[in-house]
N, C-alpha and C positions, 0 to 999 in steps of 0.2 A: 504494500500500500504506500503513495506518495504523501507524504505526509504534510510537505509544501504548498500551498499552496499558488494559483499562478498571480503576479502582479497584479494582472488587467482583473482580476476578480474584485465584484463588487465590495466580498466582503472583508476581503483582505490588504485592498491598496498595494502599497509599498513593501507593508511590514510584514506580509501575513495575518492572520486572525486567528480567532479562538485559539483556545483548549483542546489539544489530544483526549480521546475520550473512549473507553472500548466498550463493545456494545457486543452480544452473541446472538451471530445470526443464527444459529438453528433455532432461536427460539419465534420466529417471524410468525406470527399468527394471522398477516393476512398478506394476499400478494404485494399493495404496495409496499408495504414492510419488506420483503423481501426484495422487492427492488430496489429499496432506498439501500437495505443491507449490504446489496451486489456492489451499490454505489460507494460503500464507502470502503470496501475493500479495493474498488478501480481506485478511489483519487484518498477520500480523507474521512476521518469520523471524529468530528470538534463539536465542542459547544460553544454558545456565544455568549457576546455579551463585555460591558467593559467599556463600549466607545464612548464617546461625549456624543449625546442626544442629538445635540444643535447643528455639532458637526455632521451627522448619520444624516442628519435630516437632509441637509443642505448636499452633501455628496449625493444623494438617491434622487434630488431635484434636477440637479445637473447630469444626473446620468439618465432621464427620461429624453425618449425619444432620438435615442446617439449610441453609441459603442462605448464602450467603458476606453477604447483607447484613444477617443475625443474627450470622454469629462475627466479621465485622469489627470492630464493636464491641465483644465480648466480648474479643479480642486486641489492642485498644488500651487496655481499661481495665484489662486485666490487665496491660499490659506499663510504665503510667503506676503501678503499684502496686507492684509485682514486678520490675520490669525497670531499675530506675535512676531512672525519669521525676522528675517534680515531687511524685507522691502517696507515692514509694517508702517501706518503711516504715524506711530506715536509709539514709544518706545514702555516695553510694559504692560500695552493694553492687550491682554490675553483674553478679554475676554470677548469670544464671536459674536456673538449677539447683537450688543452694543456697537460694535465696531462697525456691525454692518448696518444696524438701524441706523447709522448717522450715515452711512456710504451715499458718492453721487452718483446716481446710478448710472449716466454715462460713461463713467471707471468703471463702475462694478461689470458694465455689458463688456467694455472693450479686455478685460481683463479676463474673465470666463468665454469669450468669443471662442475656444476650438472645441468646445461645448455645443456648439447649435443652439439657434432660437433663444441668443444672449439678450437682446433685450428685452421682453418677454420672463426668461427664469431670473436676470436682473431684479427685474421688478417684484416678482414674487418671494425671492430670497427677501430683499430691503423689506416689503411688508409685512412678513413672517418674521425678521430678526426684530420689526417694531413690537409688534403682537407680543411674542415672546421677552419682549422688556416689558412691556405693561402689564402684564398677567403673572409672570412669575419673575422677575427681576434682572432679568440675563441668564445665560446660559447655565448656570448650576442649580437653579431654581426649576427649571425646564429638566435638566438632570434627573434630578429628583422624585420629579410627578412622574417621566417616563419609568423608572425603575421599583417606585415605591408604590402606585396608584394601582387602582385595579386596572387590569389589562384592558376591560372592555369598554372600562372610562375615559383611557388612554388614548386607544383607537378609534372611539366617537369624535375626540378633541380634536385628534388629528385629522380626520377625516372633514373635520369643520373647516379645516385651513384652506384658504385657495391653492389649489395646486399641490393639494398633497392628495394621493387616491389611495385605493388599499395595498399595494405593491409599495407604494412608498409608507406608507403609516405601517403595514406589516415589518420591513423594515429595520425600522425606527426601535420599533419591538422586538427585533428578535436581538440585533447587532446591538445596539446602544440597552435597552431591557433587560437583555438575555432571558426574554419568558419563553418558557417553553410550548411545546407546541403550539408555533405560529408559524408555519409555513408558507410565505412571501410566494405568490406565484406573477412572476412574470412572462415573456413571452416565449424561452425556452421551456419551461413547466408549463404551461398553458399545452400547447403544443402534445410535448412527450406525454403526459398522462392520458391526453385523450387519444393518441396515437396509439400508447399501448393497450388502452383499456380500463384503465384507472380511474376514470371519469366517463362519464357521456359525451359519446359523439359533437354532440352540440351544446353542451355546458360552456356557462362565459366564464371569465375568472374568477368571480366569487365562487359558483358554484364548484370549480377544480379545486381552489383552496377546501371549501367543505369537506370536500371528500377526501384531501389528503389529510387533513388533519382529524378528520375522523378513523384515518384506518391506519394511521402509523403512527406510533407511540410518542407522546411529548416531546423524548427526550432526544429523538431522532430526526423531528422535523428540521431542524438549522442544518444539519450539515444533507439532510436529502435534499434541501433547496441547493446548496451551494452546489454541491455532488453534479445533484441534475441537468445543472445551467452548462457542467464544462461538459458533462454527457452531449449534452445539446452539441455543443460547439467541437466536438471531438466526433462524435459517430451520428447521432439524428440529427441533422440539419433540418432545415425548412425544404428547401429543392431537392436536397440528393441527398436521403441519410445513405448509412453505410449498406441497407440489408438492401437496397434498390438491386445491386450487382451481383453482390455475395451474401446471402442469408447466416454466412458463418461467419460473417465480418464482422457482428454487431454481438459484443458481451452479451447481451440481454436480450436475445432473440428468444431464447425458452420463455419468455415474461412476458412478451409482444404479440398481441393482435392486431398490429400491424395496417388500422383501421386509416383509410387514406392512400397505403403503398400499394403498388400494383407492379409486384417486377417482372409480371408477364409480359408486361404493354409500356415497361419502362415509364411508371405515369406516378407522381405524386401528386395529391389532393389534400385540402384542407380536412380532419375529421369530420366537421359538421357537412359536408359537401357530399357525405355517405348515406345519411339519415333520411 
């Protein structure tokens, strides 16, 4: 098992993330269980948790709608400006929130621009770093409520925000919270569950989170999200997963119903496009 995780990972940036954590798979009591198991023997088995709120929050903003190797950059040069670094623009001021609630946003755009749709998530970072001064005091207050609150108060909160949806408010939760069973589905999850089977055909993202978090153990959801996003990006693709060519290509072919693929006629389809 790789214990590493990769840079361009949401949940790990730079530095890597989580906690090593062992978990035994023979004991999987339902198939996604057992896939999430497969998955963490392919890449990692961490738990989460630990990040600054403010910052999770803000990374997961800038990483909608773009590749993690556009907002990587975009959340280092912002955090080299804003966050304390070397560029910051007041020596000391560590703390985000504040920093950004007073930012002008035509810095803040030109500064996250290899991010996409900078002025736009501009805007919503500066009004979310006001928010979060007013309501709870700056970022360790914000800290706080994310880790201490009840989770589904947490996720209401967030969900209130403009511009935060349940992928980013999940999150928020798993990575800066570390609550357990909160399984973030984005659009690699989104995809691979309903492709294998794990979900309905035509279920939207809420409804995929449902169901993983109903059938795979609390303690396993963080790293089956993380697991399954690089699954995505390593063997199921969106276009051409691996089993299109070679059916013995794909780890996880014993797990796969395969709902969408067609390697008869060379043809991939959306799940819901089956139904």
């Amino acid at each position: 098992m790789n214990d590493e995780e990769p840079a361009e990972n949401i949940s790990g940036g730079t530095a890597g993330g989580g906690q090593s954590a062992t978990f035994d798979p023979e004991t999987a009591g339902t198939r996604a269980e057992a896939v999430v198991d497969r998955l963490g023997e392919m890449y990692w088995t961490k738990t989460y948790g630990g990040r600054d709120a403010f910052e999770c929050l803000v990374r997961t903003i800038l990483s909608q709608n773009t590749s993690d190797k556009a907002s990587q950059p975009a959340h280092d040069e912002l955090m080299a400006r804003y966050g304390g670094g070397e560029d910051a623009n007041s020596e000391g001021d560590t703390d985000l929130a504040r920093a950004l609630a007073d930012a002008d946003q035509p810095e803040l755009a030109e500064t996250i621009s290899s991010a996409g749709l900078y002025n736009q998530k501009s805007e919503r970072i500066i009004a979310l770093a006001q928010r979060i001064c007013e309501e709870y005091g700056g970022e360790s207050g914000f800290d706080e409520f994310v880790r201490e609150s009840d989770p589904e108060a947490v996720r209401s909160t967030l969900l209130d925000m403009n511009g935060v949806g349940p992928k980013t408010a999940d999150c928020v939760l798993l990575f800066a919270g570390g609550r357990g069973g909160v399984f973030p589905v984005d659009t690699h999850v989104h995809r691979i569950a309903r492709r294998m089977g794990l979900a309905p055909a035509d279920a939207d993202h809420e409804t995929v989170r449902e169901y993983l978090e109903r059938d795979v153990p609390a303690e396993k959801c963080g790293f089956g999200h993380t697991a399954m996003i690089q699954f995505g990006r390593e063997y199921c693709s969106a276009r051409k997963p691996a089993c299109l060519d070679d059916p013995d290509a794909c780890p996880l072919a014993g797990h796969c119903d395969q709902v969408g693929v067609y390697p008869a006629t060379d043809e991939v389809v959306d799940p819901s496009e089956t139904v």
